[in-house]
C-alpha positions as CSV (number, residue, x, y, z in Angstrom):
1,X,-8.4,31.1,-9.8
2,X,-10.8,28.6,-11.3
3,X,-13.1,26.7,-8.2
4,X,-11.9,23.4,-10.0
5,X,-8.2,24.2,-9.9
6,X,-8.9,25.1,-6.3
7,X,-10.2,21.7,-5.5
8,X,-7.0,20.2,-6.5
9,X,-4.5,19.3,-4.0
10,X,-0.9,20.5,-4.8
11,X,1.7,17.8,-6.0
12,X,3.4,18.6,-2.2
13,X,0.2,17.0,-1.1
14,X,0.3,13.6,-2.8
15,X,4.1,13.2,-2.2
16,X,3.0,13.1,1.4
17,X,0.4,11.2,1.0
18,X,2.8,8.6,-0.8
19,X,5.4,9.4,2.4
20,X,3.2,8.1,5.2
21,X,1.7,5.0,3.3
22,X,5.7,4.3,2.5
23,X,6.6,4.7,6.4
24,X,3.3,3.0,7.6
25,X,4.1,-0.4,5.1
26,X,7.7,0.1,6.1
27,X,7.0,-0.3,10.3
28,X,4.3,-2.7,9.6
29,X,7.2,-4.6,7.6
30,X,9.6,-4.0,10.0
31,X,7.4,-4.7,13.0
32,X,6.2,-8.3,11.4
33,X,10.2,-9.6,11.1
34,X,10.5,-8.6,14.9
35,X,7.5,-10.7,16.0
36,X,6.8,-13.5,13.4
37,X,10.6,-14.0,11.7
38,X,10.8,-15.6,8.3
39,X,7.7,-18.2,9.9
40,X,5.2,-18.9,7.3
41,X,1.8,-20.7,7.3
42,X,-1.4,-20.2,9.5
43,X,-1.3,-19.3,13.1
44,X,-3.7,-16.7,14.4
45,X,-1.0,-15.6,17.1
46,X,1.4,-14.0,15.0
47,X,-0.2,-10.4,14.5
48,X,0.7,-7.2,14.3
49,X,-1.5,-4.9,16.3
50,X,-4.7,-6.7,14.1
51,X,-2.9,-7.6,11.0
52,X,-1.5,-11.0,10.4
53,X,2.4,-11.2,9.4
54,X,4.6,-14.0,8.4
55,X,8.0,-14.0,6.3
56,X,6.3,-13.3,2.7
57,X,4.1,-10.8,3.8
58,X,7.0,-9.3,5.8
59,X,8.5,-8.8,2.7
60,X,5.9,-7.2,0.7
61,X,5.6,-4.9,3.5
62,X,9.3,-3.7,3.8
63,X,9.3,-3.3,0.3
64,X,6.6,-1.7,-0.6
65,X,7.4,0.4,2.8
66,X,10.7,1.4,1.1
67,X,9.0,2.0,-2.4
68,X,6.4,4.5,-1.2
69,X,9.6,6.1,0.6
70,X,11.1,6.1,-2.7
71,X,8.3,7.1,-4.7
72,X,8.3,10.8,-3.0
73,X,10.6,12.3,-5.5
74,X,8.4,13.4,-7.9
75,X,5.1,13.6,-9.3
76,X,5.8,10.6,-12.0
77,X,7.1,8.4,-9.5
78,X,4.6,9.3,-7.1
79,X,1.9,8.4,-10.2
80,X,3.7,5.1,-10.9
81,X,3.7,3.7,-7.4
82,X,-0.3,4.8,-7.0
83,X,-0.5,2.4,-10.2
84,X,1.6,-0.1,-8.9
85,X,-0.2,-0.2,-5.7
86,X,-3.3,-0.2,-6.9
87,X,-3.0,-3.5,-9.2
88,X,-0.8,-5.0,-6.5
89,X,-3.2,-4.6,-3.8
90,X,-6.2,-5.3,-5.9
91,X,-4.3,-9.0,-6.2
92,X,-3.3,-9.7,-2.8
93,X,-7.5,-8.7,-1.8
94,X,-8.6,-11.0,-4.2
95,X,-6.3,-13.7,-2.7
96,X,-6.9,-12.3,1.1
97,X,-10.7,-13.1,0.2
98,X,-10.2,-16.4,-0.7
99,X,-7.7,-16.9,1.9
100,X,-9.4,-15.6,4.7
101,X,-13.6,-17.4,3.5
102,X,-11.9,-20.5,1.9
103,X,-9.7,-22.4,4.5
104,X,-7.0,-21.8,6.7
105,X,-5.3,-24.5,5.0
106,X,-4.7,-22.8,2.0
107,X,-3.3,-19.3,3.6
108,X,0.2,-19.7,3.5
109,X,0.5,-16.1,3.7
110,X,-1.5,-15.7,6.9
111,X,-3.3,-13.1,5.7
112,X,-6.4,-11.7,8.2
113,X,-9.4,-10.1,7.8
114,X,-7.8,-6.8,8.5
115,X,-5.2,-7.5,6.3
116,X,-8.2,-7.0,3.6
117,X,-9.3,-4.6,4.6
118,X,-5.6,-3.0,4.9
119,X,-5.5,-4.0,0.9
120,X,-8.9,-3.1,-0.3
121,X,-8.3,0.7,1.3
122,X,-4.5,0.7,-0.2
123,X,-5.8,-0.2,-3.9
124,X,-8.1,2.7,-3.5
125,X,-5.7,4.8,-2.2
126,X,-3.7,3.8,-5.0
127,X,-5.9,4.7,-8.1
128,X,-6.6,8.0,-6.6
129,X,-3.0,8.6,-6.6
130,X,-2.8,8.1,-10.1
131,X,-5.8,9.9,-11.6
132,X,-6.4,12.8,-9.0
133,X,-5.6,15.8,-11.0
134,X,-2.7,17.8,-9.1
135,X,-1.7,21.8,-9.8
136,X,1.4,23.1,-9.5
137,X,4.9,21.2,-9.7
138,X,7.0,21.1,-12.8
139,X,6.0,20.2,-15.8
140,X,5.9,16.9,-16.7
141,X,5.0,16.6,-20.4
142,X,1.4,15.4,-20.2
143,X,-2.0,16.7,-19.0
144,X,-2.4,17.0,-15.3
């Protein structure tokens, strides 16, 4: 065996990688509708553990929570939510910048600073989900 093929984690490995960012969105969703509801606008109290919640991000949570869950079928799916993630977290840190340095005014979402943070690391952990090369798993028609 090659030493590049050996530095390339098995399909197995980026499913579960896609599995606990899933689950972790998903109780961070879940957790949010507990404590904040369907509230929205600015209020520094409503937090989970550091991250701010409020209805929409709630949602965007829970869903993204259940597409990650989703996304462990197969190496494709686990590809297309790493692409998905990584564009859709690359917009919400754009707005979570302006959100968080601008005004509180303007953050309907309630987005934090860890909430940034949160979305800067998810958008990276996106992209390498799509272009790490992976060995073994079935074959899916297209270089690896």
């Amino acid at each position: 065996m090659s030493p590049s093929a050996r530095a390339q984690p098995p399909v197995a490995m980026l499913r579960a990688a896609v599995g606990v960012i899933g689950l972790a969105y998903l109780v961070l969703g879940i957790a949010g509708f507990a404590i904040a509801g369907s509230d929205m606008g600015y209020d520094e109290s409503r937090t989970v553990w550091v991250f701010g919640v409020s209805g929409l991000l709630n949602i965007g949570h829970t869903g993204v929570g259940a597409l990650g869950l989703a996304a462990t079928r197969n190496e494709g799916t686990v590809r297309a939510f790493g692409w998905l993630s990584f564009f859709g977290f690359a917009g919400l840190l754009a707005y979570g910048i302006l959100a968080v340095t601008v005004s509180p005014l303007g953050n309907i979402a309630n987005v934090h600073i860890a909430n940034v943070c949160l979305y800067g690391v998810s958008s990276v952990l996106g992209l390498l989900l799509s272009v790490v090369p992976s060995r073994g798993g079935a074959a899916t028609g297209h270089a690896t």
